[in-house]
C-alpha positions as CSV (number, residue, x, y, z in Angstrom):
1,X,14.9,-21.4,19.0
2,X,12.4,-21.0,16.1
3,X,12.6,-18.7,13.3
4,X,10.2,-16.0,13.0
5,X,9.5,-14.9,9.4
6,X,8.7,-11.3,8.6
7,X,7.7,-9.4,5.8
8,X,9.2,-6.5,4.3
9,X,7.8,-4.4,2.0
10,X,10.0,-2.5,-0.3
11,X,9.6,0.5,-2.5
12,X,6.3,1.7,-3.3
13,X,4.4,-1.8,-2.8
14,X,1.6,-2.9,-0.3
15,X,0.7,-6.0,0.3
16,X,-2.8,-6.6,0.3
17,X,-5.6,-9.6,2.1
18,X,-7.6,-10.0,-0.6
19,X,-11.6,-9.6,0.0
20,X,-13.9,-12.5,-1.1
21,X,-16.9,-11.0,-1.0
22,X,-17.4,-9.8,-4.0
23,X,-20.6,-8.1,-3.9
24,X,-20.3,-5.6,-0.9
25,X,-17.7,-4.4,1.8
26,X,-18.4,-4.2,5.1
27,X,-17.8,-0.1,4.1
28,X,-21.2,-0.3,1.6
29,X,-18.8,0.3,-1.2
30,X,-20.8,-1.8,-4.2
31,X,-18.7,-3.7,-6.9
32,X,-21.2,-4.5,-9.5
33,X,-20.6,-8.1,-11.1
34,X,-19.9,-6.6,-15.1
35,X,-16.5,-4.4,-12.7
36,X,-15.4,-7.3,-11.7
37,X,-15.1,-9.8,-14.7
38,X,-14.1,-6.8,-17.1
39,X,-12.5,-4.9,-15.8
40,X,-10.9,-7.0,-13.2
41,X,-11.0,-4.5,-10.5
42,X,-10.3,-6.1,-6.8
43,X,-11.2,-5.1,-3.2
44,X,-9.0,-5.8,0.8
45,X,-7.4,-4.3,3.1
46,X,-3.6,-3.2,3.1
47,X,-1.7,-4.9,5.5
48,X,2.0,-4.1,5.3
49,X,3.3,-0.6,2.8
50,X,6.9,-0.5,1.6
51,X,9.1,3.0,2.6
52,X,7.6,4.5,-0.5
53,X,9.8,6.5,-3.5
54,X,13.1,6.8,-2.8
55,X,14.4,10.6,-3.1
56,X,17.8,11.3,-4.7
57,X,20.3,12.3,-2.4
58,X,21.6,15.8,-2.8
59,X,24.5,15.6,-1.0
60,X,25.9,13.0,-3.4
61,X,26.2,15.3,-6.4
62,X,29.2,16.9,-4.7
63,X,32.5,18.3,-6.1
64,X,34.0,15.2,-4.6
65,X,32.8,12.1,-5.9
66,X,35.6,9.9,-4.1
67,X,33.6,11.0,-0.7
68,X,32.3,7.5,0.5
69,X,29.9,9.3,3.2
70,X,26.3,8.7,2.9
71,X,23.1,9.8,4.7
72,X,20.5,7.8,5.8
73,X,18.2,6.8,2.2
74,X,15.2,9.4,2.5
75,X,11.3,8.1,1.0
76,X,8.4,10.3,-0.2
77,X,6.0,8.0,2.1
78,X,2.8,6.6,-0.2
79,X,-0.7,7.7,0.5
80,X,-1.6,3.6,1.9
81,X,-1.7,2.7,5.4
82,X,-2.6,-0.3,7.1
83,X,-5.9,-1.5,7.9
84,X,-7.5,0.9,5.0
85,X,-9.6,-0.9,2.2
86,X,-8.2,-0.9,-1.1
87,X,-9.8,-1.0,-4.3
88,X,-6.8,-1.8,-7.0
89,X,-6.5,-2.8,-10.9
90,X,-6.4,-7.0,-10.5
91,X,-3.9,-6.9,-13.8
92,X,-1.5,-5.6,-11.7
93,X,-1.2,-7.5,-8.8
94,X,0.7,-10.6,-7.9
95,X,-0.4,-13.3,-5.6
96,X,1.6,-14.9,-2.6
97,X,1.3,-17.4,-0.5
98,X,2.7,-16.8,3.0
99,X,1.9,-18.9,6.1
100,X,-0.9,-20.4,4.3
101,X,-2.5,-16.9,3.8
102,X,-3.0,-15.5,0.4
103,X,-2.0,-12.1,-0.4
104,X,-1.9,-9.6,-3.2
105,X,1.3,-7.3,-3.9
106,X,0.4,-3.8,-5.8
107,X,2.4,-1.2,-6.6
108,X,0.7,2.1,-5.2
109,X,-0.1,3.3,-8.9
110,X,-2.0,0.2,-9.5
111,X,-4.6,1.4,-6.4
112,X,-7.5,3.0,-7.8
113,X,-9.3,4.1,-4.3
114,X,-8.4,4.2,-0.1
115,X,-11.4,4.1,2.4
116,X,-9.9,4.9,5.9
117,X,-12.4,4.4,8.9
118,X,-10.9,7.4,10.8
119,X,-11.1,9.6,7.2
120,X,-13.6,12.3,9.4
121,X,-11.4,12.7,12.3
122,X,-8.5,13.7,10.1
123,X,-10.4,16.4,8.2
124,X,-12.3,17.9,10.8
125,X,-10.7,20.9,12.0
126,X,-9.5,21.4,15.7
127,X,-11.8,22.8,18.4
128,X,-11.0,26.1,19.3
129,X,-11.6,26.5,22.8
C-alpha cells in the first residue's frame, strides 16, 4: 500500500504556488518591475489555509482547575481561501519544496491583497422576488 502525503496547514499560515509571471496576472493586476526588486512584493494563488487564530477557551478559567475536560479548540477563521490570488511581502515567506512543486508559506499578516473571482456574487445583494 503506498503512502499518501498530505499537507496540513496550521495556525494562521497559507501556503502559496508562487506566480512566475512577473509582469501581469491573468486578473490584469500590474506589478511594475521597481515593486518587485525593492520592495520584494510577490504574487499566486493560495492553495491550502491553516484553522486560523486560535480563541482562548473560556470554560477553562473555571473555579476548578483540576477539571481535565476540554472542548473542542475553537479558530477565528482568516480572510484567505483557496484558489484566490495573493499578493504578499516576499520577506516573509518561506519556500518548500513538496512533490517537486515549489511553494511559499505566509503568515496571513504578511498578505498585502486577495482577488477572489466570485468577489461580485458575494456582494451583490439577494433578489427580492
Amino acid at each position: 500500500m503506498k503512502n499518501k502525503k498530505q499537507i496540513i496547514v496550521v495556525g494562521d499560515r497559507v501556503l502559496i504556488k508562487p506566480d512566475d509571471s512577473r509582469e501581469r496576472t491573468s486578473f490584469g493586476l500590474y506589478l511594475p518591475q521597481g515593486v518587485e526588486t525593492k520592495e520584494k512584493v510577490q504574487g499566486g494563488y493560495v492553495v491550502k489555509v491553516g484553522p486560523g487564530y486560535p480563541l482562548p477557551d473560556p470554560n477553562s478559567m473555571g473555579d476548578e482547575p483540576w477539571d481535565l475536560s476540554k472542548s473542542e479548540p475553537r479558530y477565528l477563521p482568516l480572510q484567505a481561501e483557496e484558489d484566490d490570488y495573493a499578493l504578499f511581502l516576499r520577506k516573509a515567506a518561506i519556500e518548500i519544496e513538496f512533490d517537486r512543486e515549489k511553494y511559499v508559506i505566509v503568515s496571513q499578516a504578511a498578505i498585502l491583497l486577495l482577488i477572489r473571482d466570485n468577489i461580485l456574487h458575494t456582494l451583490q445583494e439577494p433578489e427580492e422576488e
